[in-house]
Structures are given as structure tokens and as C-alpha cells.
N, C-alpha and C positions, 0 to 999 in steps of 0.2 A: 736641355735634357729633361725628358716628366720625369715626376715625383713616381715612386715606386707602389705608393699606396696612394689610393684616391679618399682624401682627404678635404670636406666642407676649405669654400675658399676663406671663410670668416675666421678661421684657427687660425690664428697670426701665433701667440703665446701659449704654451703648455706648462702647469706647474706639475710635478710628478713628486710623490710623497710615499716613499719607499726604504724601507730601513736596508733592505737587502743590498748592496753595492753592487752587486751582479746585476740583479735587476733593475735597478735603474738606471744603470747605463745602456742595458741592453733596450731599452725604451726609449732613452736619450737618442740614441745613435738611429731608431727607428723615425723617431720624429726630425731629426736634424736633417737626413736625406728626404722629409718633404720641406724641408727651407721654412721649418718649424723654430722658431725660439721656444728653450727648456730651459726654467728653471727647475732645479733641483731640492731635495730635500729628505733628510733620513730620517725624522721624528716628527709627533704632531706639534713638538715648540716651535721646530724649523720652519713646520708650513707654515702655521699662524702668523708668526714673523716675516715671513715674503709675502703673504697675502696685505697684513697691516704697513707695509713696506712699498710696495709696489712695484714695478707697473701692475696693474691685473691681469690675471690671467684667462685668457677665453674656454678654457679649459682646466678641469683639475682633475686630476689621476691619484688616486690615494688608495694604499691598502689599507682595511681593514679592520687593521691589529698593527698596533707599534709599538716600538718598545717604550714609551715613558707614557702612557695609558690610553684612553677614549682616542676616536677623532674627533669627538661631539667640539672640541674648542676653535678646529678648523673647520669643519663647518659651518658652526656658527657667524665665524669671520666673517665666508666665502658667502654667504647668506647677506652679510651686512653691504657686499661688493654692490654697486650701480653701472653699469647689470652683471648681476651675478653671475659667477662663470658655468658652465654645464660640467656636473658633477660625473663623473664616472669610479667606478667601485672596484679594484682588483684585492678578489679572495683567494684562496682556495678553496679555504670553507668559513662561511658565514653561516649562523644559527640565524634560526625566524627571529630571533628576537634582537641579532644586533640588524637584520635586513630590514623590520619593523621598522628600527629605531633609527636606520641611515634612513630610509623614506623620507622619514619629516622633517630631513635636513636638505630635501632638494635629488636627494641620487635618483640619476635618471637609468641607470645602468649600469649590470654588474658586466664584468670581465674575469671570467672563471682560469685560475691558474691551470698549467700552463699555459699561456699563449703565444703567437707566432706574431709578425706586422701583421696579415693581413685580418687578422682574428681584432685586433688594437685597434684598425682603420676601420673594420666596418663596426667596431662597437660606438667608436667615436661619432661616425655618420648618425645611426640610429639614436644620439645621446642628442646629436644635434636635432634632428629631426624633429624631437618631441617638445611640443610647446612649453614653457616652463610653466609651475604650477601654484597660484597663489596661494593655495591650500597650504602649501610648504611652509611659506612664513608665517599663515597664520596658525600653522600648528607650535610652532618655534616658538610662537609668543604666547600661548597658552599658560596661565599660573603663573604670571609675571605681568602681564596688566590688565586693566578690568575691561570692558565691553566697549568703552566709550574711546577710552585710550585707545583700543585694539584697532577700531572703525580710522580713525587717525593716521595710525601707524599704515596702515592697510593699503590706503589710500596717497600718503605721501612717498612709500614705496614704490607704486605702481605709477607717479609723476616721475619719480626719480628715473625709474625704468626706462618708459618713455623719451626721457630726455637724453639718457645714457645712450641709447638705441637710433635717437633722432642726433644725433652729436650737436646736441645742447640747442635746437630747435624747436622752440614752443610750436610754432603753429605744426611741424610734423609730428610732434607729440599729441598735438591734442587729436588730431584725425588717429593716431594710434588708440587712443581710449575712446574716442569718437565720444568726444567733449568738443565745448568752443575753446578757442586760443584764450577766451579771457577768465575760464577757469582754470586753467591751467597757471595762469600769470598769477591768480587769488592764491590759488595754493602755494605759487614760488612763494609767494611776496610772505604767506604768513607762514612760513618756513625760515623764510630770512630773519622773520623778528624775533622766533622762537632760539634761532641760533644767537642771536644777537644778548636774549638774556640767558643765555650760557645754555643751551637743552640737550642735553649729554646724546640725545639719539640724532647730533650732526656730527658728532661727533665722528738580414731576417734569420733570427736566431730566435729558440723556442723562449720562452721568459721562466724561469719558475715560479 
């Protein structure tokens, strides 16, 4: 039997971070009849917790506003992810200034309250769709490391990416950055040393 909503074939896993009980089952049960894995979650402790927990999620559905404060802490997790899941935003209403501020956490897309599956499914497509954006993380890391560090940071990310992407495949990573295989190996290799002296950065029903 097909899937009722036409859904990217790459969405294996959904995290959903929803304090409403209604609503997140009624999202649960949308994703489940396309042969979606949901995890679940009522606050921003809970998501961070499944995010740092795992598996990852290819997807992450989060409103807004919760009740024990920011998202900015899952975010920032879903941000540390390799590769990062594609962030999607369900509001009702969002101010410029928290839409600003979910921006530079990766949100690729909002999902304006109410929604339906089929409103869910094509926001999800469109979330997929959009390349993800390095700007993202280097805005995240902004006033927390200096220029040199940041160029680093930047850069072991976008290996990490790559290999995430290539399932742990140098040489199809490095045509991903369209690098040689043997920069990509320089980078693992001084990656590994960095880890090695401890370097804490290895460390259909309507919804309301």
C-alpha cells in the first residue's frame, strides 16, 4: 500500500518536540502511516536528550515555544549532529525576532499552525530540498571562538558532513567538497589527535 503523503525517500527518522499531547500524536500517527520512525518529545530537555542519545534523526519538528524555555539548546545539539537533521519550525505565531533567531540555528521552514498531513508532507519536501547552509554554523559560533579557531571549526564540520553523507567514505567525501581523498585523510588523521588529547568539540486530522 503507498504512503498517504509523499514524503523525500531519505526521511527514515522523525524527532517531533511538541508539548501539546494532541499535537504530537496527531503528527506521530501522520508520520507512522508513511512507515516513518517517531520519536517523541514534550519539552526542549526531552529533545536535547534524544538528540544527545540517539539514533539521529533525519528530521526535526519542533515548536517554537515550550514550556521549560528557548529551543536554542536543541538546536544547538541538532546543529552538533553529523549530518545534521533538517530543522523544520511549527508556530502559530512566531515574532521576527524569535524567526531571526531560529534562522541561525539551521531552520529551513516554518509550518504555520493549523496544519493537515498534506500541509506537514510538503513542508517537509521543501525543508528537504534546500541545501543546508554553512552560514548556520558559522553564525552559532559566533562570540565563542576567535577567527582562527572558527576557520577550523568550519572546516572539520564540513569533513564530518561529508563523511556523514558519504557513509564514512573518504574518497566519496572528498569529490563532495571536491578536495583530494588525501585531504580529507589530513583532516581525519588531525582530528583524531585532537580527540585523543581530550578536545571537548569531539565530543489526516487538522494539528493545532
Amino acid at each position: 500500500m503507498s504512503a498517504p503523503f509523499e514524503i523525500p525517500n531519505q526521511v527514515k527518522r522523525v524527532l517531533v518536540v511538541e508539548d501539546d499531547e494532541s499535537s504530537r500524536e496527531a503528527v506521530t500517527r501522520i508520520l507512522q502511516r508513511c512507515q516513518i520512525e517517531v520519536m517523541q518529545a514534550a519539552t526542549a530537555g526531552e529533545g536535547k536528550a534524544c538528540l544527545e542519545q540517539g539514533p539521529p534523526p533525519d528530521v526535526l519538528l519542533i515548536d517554537v515555544r515550550l514550556p521549560d524555555g528557548p529551543v536554542d539548546a536543541v538546536l544547538e545539539a541538532a546543529c552538533e549532529l553529523a549530518p545534521a537533521p533538517v530543522i523544520v519550525a511549527m508556530s502559530g505565531l512566531a515574532t521576527a525576532e524569535e524567526s531571526f533567531r531560529l534562522n541561525r540555528f539551521g531552520v529551513r521552514e516554518y509550518l504555520q499552525k493549523p496544519f493537515g498531513g498534506e500541509d506537514l508532507a510538503h513542508t517537509i519536501r521543501a525543508a528537504c530540498a534546500e541545501a543546508p547552509r554553512v552560514e548556520t554554523f558559522v553564525a552559532a559560533q559566533v562570540g565563542h571562538v576567535g577567527m582562527r579557531d572558527l576557520q577550523k571549526k568550519v572546516r572539520d564540520a564540513m569533513v564530518r558532513e561529508a563523511l556523514a553523507r558519504s557513509a564514512g567514505s573518504r574518497s566519496a567525501a572528498a569529490r563532495l567538497l571536491h578536495v583530494t581523498r588525501q585531504a580529507v585523510q589530513q583532516i581525519v588523521r588531525s582530528q583524531g589527535k585532537r580527540g585523543r588529547r581530550g578536545n571537548p568539540d569531539n565530543h489526516d486530522n487538522g494539528i493545532p
